[in-house]
Every structure is written in structure tokens, then in C-alpha cells.
TORMI-791929 format. One record per residue: residue number from 1; residue in three letters; x, y, z of N, C-alpha, C in turn. Coordinates in pm, whole numbers, padded with zeros to 5 digits, always signed. Last residue first. Layout:
N
+-----+-----+--------+--------+--------+--------+--------+--------+--------+--------+--------+
|   i |  aa |    n_X |    n_Y |    n_Z |   ca_X |   ca_Y |   ca_Z |    c_X |    c_Y |    c_Z |
+-----+-----+--------+--------+--------+--------+--------+--------+--------+--------+--------+
| NUM | ala |      X |      Y |      Z |      X |      Y |      Z |      X |      Y |      Z |
...
+-----+-----+--------+--------+--------+--------+--------+--------+--------+--------+--------+
***
This chain:
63
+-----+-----+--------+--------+--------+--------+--------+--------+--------+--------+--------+
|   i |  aa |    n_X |    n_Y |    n_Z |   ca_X |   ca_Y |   ca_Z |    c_X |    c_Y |    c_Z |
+-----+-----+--------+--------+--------+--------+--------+--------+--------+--------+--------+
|  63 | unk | +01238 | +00620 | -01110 | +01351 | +00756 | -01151 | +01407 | +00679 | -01290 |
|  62 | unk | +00951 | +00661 | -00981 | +01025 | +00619 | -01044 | +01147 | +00678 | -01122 |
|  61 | unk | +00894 | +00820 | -00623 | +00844 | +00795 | -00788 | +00992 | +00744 | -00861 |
|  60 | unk | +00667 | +00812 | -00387 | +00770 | +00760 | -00453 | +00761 | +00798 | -00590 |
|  59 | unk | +00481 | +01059 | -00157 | +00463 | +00990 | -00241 | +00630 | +00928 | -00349 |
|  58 | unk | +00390 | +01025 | +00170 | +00464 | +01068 | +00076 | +00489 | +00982 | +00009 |
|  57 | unk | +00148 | +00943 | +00331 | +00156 | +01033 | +00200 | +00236 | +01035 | +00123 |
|  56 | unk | +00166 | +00640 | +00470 | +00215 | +00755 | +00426 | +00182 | +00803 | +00374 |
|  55 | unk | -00087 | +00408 | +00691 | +00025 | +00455 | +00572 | +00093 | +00618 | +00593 |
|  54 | unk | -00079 | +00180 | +00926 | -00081 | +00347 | +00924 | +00029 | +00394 | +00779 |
|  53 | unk | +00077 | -00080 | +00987 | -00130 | -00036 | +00971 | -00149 | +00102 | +00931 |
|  52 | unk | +00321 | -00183 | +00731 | +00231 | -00091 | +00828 | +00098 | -00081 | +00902 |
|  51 | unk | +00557 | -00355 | +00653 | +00437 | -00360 | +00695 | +00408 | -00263 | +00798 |
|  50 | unk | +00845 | -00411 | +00615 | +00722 | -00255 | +00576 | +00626 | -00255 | +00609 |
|  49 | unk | +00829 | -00762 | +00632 | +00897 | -00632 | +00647 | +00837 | -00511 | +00572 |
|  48 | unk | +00520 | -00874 | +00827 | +00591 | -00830 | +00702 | +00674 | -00728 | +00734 |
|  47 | unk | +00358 | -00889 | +01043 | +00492 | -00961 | +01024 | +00567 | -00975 | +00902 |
|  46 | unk | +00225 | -00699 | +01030 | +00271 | -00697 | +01145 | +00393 | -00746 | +01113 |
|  45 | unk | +00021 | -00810 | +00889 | +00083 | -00700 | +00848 | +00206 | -00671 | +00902 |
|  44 | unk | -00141 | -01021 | +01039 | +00003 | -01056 | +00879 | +00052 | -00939 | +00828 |
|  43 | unk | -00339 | -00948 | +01220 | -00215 | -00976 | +01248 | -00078 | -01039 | +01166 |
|  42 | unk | -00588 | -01037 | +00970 | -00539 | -00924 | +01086 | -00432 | -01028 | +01164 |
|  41 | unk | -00514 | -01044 | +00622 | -00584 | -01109 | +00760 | -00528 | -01039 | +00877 |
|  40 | unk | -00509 | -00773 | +00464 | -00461 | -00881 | +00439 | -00592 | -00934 | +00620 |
|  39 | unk | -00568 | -00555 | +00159 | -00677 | -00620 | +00235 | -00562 | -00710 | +00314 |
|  38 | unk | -00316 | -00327 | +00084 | -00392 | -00407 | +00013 | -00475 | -00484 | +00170 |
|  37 | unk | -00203 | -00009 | +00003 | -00211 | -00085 | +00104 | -00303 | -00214 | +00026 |
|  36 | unk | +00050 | +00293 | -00058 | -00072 | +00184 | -00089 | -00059 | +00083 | -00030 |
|  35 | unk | +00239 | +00435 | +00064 | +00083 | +00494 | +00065 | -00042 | +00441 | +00007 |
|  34 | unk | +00445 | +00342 | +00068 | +00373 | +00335 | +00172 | +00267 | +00433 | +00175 |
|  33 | unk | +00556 | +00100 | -00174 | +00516 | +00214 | -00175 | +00415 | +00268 | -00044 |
|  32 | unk | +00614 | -00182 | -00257 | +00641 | -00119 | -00145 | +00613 | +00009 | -00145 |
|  31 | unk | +00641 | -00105 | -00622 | +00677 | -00196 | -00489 | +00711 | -00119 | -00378 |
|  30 | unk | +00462 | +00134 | -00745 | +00588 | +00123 | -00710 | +00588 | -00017 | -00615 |
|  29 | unk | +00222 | +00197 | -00878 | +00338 | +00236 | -00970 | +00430 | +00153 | -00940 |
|  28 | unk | -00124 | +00085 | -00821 | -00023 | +00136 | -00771 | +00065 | +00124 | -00876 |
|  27 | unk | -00398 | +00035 | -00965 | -00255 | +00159 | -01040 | -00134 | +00188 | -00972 |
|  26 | unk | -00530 | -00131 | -00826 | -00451 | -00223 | -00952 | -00350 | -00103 | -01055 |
|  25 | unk | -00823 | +00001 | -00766 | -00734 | -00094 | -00721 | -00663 | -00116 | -00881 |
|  24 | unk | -00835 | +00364 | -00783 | -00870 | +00228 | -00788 | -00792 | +00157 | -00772 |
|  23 | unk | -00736 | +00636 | -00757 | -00879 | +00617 | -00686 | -00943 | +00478 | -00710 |
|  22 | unk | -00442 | +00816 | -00739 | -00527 | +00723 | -00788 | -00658 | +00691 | -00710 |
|  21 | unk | -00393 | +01012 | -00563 | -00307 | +01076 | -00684 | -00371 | +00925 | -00779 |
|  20 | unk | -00395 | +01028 | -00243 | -00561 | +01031 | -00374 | -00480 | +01020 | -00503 |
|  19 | unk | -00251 | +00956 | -00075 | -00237 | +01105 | -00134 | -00359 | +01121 | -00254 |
|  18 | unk | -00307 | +00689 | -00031 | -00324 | +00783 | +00084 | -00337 | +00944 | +00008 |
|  17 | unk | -00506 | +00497 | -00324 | -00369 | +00585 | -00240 | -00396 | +00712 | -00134 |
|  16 | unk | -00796 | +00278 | -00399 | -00702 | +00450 | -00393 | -00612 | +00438 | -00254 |
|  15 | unk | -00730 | -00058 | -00357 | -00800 | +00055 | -00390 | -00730 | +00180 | -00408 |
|  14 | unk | -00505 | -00260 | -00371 | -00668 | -00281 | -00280 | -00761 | -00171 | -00364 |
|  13 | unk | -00229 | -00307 | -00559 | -00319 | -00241 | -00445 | -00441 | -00328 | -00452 |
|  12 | unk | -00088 | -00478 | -00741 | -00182 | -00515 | -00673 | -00201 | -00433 | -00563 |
|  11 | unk | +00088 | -00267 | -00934 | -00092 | -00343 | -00970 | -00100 | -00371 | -00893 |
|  10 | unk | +00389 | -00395 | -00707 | +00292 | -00224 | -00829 | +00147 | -00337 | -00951 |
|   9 | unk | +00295 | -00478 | -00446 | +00392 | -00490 | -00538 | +00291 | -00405 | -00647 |
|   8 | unk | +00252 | -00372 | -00092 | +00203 | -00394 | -00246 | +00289 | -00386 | -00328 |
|   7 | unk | +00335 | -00281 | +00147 | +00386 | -00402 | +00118 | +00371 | -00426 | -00004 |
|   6 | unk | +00279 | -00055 | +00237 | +00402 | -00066 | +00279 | +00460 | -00205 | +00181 |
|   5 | unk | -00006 | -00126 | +00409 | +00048 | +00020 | +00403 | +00194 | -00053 | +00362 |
|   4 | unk | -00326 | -00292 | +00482 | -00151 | -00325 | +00531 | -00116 | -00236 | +00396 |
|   3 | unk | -00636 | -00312 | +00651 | -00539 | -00267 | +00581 | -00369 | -00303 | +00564 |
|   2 | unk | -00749 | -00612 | +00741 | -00709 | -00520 | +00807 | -00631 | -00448 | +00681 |
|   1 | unk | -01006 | -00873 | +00860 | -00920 | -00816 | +00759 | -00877 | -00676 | +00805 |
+-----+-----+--------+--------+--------+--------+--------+--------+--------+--------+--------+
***
């Protein structure tokens, strides 16, 4: 299993955000947001569009 940065639809993170601004699974805000990441199988990150191994800080917000 491997982190993946880029792809979570808003509730299903893994856990806390690169910028800490949450500390559990299931508050991400935003689809695709590259500072939350969820568990996937190693080498399926890769082949997602956004897919990262290496998140972001910077943080999205809803307008």
C-alpha cells in the first residue's frame, strides 16, 4: 500500500492533511485536493489523473 496525494473525493481521505488544518480520516472538504491522500495498492497512484506520491500544502478552498 502506498499513499496517493491528489485523488480523494471530499470525506474519503485516509487520515490528517499535509497542512494539519484536520487530523482524521473522512474531513477532507475538496475533490482532488493535493494535500489529502487515501491508502491505495502500490503502483494505482501512478495511473490516476492527479495522482501523486508526494502531496502539497497548499491548501484549496471552496468559493
Amino acid at each position: 500500500m502506498e499513499k496517493c496525494y491528489g485523488v480523494v473525493k471530499a470525506g474519503k481521505n485516509d487520515c490528517a492533511n499535509i497542512s494539519q488544518s484536520h487530523s482524521c480520516a473522512g474531513q477532507s472538504k475538496l475533490d482532488g485536493d493535493p494535500g489529502e491522500w487515501v491508502y491505495l495498492a502500490e503502483g494505482k497512484c501512478s495511473r490516476l489523473v492527479g495522482g501523486s506520491l508526494t502531496g502539497s500544502a497548499i491548501q484549496l478552498f471552496c468559493v
